[in-house]
C-alpha positions in Angstrom: 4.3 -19.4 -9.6 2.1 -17.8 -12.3 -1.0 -19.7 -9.8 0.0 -17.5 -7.1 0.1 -14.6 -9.1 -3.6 -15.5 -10.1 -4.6 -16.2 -6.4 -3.2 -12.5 -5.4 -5.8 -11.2 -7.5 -8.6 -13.3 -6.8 -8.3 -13.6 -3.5 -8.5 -10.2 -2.0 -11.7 -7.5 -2.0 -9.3 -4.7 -3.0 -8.4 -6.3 -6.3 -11.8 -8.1 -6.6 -13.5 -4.1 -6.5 -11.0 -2.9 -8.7 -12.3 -5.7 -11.3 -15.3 -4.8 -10.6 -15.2 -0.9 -11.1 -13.4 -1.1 -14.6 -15.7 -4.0 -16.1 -18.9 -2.5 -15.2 -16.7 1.4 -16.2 -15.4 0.0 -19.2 -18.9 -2.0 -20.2 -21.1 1.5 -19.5 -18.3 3.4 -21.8 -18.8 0.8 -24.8 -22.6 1.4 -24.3 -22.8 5.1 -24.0 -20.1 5.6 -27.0 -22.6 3.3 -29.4 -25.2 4.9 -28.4 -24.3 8.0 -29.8 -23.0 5.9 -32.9 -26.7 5.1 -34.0 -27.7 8.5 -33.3 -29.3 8.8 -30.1 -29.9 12.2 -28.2 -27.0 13.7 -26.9 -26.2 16.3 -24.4 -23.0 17.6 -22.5 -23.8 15.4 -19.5 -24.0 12.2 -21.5 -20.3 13.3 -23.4 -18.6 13.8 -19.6 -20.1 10.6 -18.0 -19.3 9.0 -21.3 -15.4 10.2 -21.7 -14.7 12.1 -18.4 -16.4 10.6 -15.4 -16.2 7.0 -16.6 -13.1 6.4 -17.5 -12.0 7.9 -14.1 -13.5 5.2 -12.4 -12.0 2.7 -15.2 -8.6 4.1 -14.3 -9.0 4.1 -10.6 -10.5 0.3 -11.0 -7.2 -0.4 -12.9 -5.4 0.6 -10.6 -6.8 -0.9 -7.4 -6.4 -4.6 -8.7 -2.1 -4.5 -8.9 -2.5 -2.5 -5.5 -4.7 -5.4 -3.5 -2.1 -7.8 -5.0 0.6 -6.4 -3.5 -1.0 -5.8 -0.1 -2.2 -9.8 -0.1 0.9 -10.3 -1.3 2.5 -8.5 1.5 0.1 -10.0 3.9 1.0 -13.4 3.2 4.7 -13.0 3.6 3.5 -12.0 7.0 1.8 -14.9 8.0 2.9 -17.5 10.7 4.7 -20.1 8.7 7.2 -18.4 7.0 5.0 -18.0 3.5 7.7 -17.9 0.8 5.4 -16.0 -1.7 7.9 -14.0 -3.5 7.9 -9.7 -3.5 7.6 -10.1 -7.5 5.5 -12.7 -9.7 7.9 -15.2 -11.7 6.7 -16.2 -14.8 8.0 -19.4 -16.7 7.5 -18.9 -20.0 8.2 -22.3 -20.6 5.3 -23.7 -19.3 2.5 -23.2 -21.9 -0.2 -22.1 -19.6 1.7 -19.5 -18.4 1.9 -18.5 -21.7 -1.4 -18.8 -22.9 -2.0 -16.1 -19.7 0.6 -13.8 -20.5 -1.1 -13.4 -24.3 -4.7 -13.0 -22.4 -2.8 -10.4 -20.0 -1.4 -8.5 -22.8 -4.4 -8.3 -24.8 -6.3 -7.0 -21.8 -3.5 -4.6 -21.3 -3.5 -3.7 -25.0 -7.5 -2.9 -24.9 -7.3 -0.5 -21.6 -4.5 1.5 -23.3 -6.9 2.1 -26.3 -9.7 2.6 -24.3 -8.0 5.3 -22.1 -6.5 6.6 -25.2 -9.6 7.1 -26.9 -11.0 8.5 -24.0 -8.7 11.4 -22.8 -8.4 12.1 -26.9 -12.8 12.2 -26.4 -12.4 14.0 -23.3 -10.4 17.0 -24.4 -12.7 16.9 -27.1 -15.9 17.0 -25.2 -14.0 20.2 -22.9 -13.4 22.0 -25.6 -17.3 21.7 -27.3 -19.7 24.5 -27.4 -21.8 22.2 -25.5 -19.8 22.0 -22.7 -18.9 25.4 -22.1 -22.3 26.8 -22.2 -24.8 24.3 -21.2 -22.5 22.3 -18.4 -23.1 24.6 -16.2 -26.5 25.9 -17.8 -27.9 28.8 -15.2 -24.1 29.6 -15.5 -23.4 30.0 -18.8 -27.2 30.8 -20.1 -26.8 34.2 -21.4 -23.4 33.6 -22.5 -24.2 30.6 -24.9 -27.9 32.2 -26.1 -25.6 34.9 -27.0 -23.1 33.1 -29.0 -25.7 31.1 -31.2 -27.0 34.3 -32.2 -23.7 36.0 -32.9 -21.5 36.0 -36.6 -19.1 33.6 -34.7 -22.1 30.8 -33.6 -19.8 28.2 -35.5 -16.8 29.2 -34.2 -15.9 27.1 -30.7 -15.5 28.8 -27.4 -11.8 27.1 -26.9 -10.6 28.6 -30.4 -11.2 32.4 -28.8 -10.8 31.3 -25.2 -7.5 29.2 -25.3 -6.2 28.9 -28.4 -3.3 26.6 -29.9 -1.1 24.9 -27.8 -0.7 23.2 -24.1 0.6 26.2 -22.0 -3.0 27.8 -22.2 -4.9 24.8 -22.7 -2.9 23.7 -18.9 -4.0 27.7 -17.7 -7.7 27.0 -18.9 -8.4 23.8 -16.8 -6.5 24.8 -14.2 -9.1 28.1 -13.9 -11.7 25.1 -14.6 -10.8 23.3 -11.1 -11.8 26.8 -9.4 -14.9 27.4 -11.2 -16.1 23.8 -10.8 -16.0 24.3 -6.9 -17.9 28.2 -7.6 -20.6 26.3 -9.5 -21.0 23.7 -7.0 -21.0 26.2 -3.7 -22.6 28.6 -5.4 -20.1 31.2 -5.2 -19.7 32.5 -8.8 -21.0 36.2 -9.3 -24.2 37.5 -10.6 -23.5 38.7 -13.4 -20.2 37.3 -14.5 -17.7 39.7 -15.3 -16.2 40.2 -18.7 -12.8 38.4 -18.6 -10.7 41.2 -19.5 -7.7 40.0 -17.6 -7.9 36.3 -18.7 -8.2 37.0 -22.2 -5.4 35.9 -24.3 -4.0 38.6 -26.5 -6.0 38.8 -30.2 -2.5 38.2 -31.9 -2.7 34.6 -30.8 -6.8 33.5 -31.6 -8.4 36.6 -33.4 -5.6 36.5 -36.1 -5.4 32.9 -36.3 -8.6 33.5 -38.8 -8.6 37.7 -39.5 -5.8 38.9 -41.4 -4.9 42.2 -39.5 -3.1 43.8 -42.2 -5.5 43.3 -44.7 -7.0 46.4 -46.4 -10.9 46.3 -46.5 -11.5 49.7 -47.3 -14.6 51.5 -47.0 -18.4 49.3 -46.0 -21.8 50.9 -46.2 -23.7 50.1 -43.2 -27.5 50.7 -43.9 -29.7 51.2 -40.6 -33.6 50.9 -40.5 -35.1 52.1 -37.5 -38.8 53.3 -36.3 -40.0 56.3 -35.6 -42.2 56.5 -32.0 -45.3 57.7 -33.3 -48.2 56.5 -34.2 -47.4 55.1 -37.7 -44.2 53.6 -36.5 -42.2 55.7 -39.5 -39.3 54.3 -40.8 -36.2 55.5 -40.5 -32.9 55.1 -42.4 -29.4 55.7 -41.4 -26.9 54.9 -43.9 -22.9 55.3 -42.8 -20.0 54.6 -44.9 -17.6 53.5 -42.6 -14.1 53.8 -43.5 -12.6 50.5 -41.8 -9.2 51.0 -43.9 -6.4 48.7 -43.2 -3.0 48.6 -44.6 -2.4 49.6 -48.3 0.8 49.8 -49.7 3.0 51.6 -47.2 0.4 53.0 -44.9 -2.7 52.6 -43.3 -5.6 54.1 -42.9 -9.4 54.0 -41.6 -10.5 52.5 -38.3 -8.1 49.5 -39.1 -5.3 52.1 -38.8 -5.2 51.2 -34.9 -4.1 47.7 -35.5 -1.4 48.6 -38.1 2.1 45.9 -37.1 3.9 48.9 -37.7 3.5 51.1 -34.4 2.0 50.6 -31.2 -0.4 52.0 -29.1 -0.9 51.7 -25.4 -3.4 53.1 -23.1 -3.8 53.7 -19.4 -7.3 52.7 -17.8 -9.6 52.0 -15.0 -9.8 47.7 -14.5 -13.0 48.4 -16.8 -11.2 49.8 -19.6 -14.1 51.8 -19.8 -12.4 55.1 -18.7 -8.8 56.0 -20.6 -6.5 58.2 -18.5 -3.5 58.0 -21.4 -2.7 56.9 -24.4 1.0 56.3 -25.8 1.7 55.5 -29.9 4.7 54.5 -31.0 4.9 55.7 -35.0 7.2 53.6 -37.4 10.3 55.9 -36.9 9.7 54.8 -33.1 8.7 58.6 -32.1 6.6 58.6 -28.9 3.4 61.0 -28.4 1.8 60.8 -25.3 -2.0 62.1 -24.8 -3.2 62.8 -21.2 -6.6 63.3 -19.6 -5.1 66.3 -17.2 -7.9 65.8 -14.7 -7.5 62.0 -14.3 -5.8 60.0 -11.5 -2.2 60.3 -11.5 -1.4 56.6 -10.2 -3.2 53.6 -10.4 -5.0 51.7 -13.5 -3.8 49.3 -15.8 -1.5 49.8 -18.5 -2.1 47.8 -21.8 -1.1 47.1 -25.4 -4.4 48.0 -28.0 -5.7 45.4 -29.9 -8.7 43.9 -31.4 -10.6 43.1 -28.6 -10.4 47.1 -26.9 -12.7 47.7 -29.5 -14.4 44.2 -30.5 -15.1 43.5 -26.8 -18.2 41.3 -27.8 -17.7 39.6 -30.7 -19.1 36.4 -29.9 -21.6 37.6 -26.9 -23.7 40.2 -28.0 -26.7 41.3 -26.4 -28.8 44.3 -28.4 -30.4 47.4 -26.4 -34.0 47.0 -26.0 -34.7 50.1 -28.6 -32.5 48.2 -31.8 -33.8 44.5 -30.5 -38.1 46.6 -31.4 -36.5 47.6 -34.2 -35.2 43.9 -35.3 -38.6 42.9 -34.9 -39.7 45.0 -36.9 -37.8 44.8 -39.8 -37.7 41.2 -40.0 -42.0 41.2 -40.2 -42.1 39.8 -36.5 -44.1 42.2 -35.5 -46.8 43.9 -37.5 -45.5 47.3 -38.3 -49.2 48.6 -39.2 -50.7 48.2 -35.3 -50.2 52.0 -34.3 -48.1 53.0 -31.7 -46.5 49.5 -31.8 -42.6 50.9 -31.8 -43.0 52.9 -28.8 -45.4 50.5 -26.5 -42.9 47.3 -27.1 -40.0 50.0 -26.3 -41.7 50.5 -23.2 -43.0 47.3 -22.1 -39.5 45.5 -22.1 -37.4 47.6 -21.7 -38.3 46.8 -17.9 -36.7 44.4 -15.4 -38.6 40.9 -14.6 -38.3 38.5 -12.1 -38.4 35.7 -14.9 -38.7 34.9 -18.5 -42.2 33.6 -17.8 -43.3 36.6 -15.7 -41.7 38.8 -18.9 -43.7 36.7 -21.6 -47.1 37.3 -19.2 -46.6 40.9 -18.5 -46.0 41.9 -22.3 -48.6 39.9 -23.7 -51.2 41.4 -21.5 -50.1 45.2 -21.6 -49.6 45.0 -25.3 -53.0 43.7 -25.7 -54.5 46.2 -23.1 -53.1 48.9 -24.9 -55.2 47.9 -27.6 -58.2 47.0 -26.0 -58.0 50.5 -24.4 -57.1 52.7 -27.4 -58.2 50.9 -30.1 -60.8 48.6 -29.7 -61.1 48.0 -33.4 -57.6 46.9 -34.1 -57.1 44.8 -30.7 -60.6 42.6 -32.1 -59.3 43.1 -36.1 -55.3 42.1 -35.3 -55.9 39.9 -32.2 -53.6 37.4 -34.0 -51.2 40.3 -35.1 -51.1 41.3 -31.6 -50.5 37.7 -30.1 -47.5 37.5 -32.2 -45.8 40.5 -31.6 -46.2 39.7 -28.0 -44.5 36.2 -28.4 -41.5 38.0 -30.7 -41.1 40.8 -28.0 -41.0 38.2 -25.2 -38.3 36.4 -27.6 -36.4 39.3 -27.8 -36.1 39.5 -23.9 -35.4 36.2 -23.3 -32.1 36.5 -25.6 -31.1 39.2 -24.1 -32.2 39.6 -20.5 -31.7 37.1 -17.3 -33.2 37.3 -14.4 -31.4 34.5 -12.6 -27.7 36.2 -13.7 -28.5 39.9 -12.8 -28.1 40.5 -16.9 -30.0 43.2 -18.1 -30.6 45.2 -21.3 -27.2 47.4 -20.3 -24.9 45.2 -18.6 -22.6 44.2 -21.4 -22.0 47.7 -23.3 -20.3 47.0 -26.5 -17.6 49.6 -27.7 -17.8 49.4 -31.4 -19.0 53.1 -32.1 -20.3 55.1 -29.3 -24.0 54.6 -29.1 -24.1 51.6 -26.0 -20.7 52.8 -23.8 -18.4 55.6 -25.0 -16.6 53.2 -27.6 -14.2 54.9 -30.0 -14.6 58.5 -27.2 -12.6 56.9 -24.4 -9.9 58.0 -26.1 -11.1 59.8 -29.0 -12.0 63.4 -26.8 -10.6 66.7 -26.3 -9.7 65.8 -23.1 -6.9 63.7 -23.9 -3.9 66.4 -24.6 -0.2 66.2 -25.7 2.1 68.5 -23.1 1.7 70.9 -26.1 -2.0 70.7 -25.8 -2.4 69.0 -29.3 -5.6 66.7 -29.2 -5.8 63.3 -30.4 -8.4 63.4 -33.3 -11.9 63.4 -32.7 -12.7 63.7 -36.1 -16.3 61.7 -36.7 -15.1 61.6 -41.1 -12.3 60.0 -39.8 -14.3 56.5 -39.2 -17.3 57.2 -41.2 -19.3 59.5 -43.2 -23.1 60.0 -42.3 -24.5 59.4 -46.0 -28.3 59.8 -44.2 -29.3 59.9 -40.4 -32.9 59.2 -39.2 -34.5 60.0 -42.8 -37.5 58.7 -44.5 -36.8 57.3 -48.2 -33.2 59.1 -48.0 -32.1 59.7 -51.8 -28.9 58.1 -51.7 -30.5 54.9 -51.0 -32.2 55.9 -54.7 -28.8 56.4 -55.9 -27.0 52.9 -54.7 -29.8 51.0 -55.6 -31.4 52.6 -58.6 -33.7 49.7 -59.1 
């Protein structure tokens, strides 16, 4: 009986394909996986042929050789003759090549489960990589991922922030996966793509897996260089102490205050967040003040529960304005600081839309160097090299921050820490937002930081700090 069992295998295409599909499936997975082994290149697409695509058609291979048994199985009963081929396969293990089979079957069995073990363990792996969130779908993704290499969480994955622990939101995540798959391949993903405000999940469950919110930091100095527009590109220093507080002993304090686990603060906004109509906190005694912009709408908007992310809304995908990216350059020796006019010719030249990175590179090389050549002939033949390179680190600068292809320019993303890209901490923080009583919500600037120096040259209490 164990014969016929063979024959319904090797005697029908179905089953035959199905062979055929997870040998040459299961061979190209063996050969792919060592390859990466001894070291060769590897990219996202290699890591989803390797451990997504291929094991799909090892699977479906699998499966196809039981299913063209049981249809030539079925077939035969059918035949003229009265076939007695039974429904089932009987196997008499008493007959030694039967067992000698079996053992083969098993072992064959025993390998698949490991392979399709190790490779849905790989896949989720290979979903969950840097890699394949921002270079899968690379016109996509682009400024996204150039963003998060350059940002103080480059090393932290896009799952840990995005999903988080456990299978509830892992499920959620793929599930939104299916849909964008199909936007990607019809093209019907918006240009730029929005902020996921609504998708995020709330910062108790990934921010403070790592950041201990109730931690008191007290105060940081935060030491600012720009450069001045004129001729001799002046620097300028700002130096803030900001007050980020936290809890300390029974109460908090600082800009860390907001985050306290002993109250709660809620706000009405636009779908943006970008414009607060109320606010509600919640003290510790569990006494309600409400705050009220009186000329906002009445209904609509979204209600929602403050935390990390209202102000921290790009912590991983930050993209500088055009003025603080010149100064960056500047300050890190990129661009020569002693060509004249230097700060306020790169402010203008990109701080300008392009059809392309390319086109950007082109057009600032040449009016940077025309500028010279124009107003001073001496310096563009005395720094031609000076001038090359701050052309290349200005065109650098763009291409981090501004893409064409994605309708993302120098203002798309505002970040709301402070108040200098997007109103920030003055959404709520205004004398428009009232109590009934017509007591304000503080907009106290010393509340968050103190301005040690603004915009000086050689400001004394950078003397006193650092004495040396």
């Amino acid at each position: 009986m164990f014969k016929n069992f063979l024959a319904s295998i090797t005697r029908n295409a179905i089953s035959l394909i199905g062979t055929a599909l997870a040998a040459a499936s299961l061979a190209l997975i063996l050969s792919l996986f060592a390859m990466q082994q001894f070291g060769f290149e590897r990219s996202p697409y290699i890591g989803i042929l390797t451990y997504l695509v291929l094991p799909m058609i090892f699977a479906t291979g699998l499966i196809l050789i039981p299913v063209g048994a049981a249809l030539w199985r079925r077939k035969r009963r059918k035949m003229p003759g009265g076939d007695r081929t039974p429904r089932m396969p009987v196997f008499d293990l008493n007959v030694s090549h039967t067992r000698r089979w079996l053992f083969v079957f098993l072992g064959a069995t025993m390998v698949n489960i490991i392979v399709l073990a190790s490779a849905t363990y790989k896949g989720v792996e290979v979903m969950e990589s840097v890699e394949f969130c921002g270079l899968a779908c690379h016109s996509v993704m682009e400024p996204e991922h150039t963003a998060h290499a350059r940002s103080p969480h480059s090393r932290v994955a896009c799952a840990d922030c995005h999903i988080g622990p456990g299978a509830d939101w892992f499920v959620k995540s793929k599930m939104d996966g299916a849909w964008q798959l199909v936007s990607v391949a019809l093209d019907l993903y918006p240009r730029p793509v929005p902020t996921p405000l609504h998708d995020l999940r709330p910062a108790r469950d990934t921010c403070e897996q790592c950041h201990w919110p109730t931690k008191f930091v007290g105060d940081k100095l935060k030491v600012i260089k720009h450069y001045d527009e004129d001729e001799v590109n002046t620097e300028l220093t700002t130096a803030l102490l900001l007050r980020v507080g936290g809890a300390n002993g029974l109460e908090s304090s600082g800009i860390h205050w907001h985050v306290d686990p002993g109250m709660a603060i809620r706000y009405r906004s636009d779908e943006t967040r970008e414009e607060v109509y109320e606010v509600e906190y919640t003290n510790a005694d569990g006494e309600l003040t409400h705050y009220a912009d009186r000329k906002a709408p009445e209904d609509g908007g979204v209600w929602r529960t403050m935390d990390c992310v209202d102000c921290h809304n790009r912590p991983s995908h930050i993209y500088s304005p055009a003025a603080s990216e010149v100064d960056r350059v500047i300050n890190e020796g990129l661009v020569d600081r002693s060509l004249p006019f230097v700060k306020r010719e790169a402010l203008r030249i990109i701080d300008a839309e392009y059809p392309s990175h390319e086109e950007a590179r082109a057009v600032i090389s040449e009016e940077l160097t025309r500028f010279y050549v124009e107003n001073y002939p001496d310096v563009a033949v005395e720094k031609a090299d000076d001038i090359v390179a701050a052309a290349t680190a200005l065109g650098d600068a763009y291409a981090v921050n501004v893409f064409p292809n994605m309708n993302v320019w120098w203002d798309t993303y505002p970040n709301h820490i402070g108040h200098e890209q997007s109103p920030g901490c003055e959404r709520c923080h205004t004398k428009k937002m009232r109590t009934s009583e017509r007591e304000e919500i503080s907009n106290d600037c010393d509340t968050c930081h103190v301005i040690l120096a603004e915009e000086e040259e050689n400001p004394d209490i950078l003397a006193v700090l650092d004495p040396e």
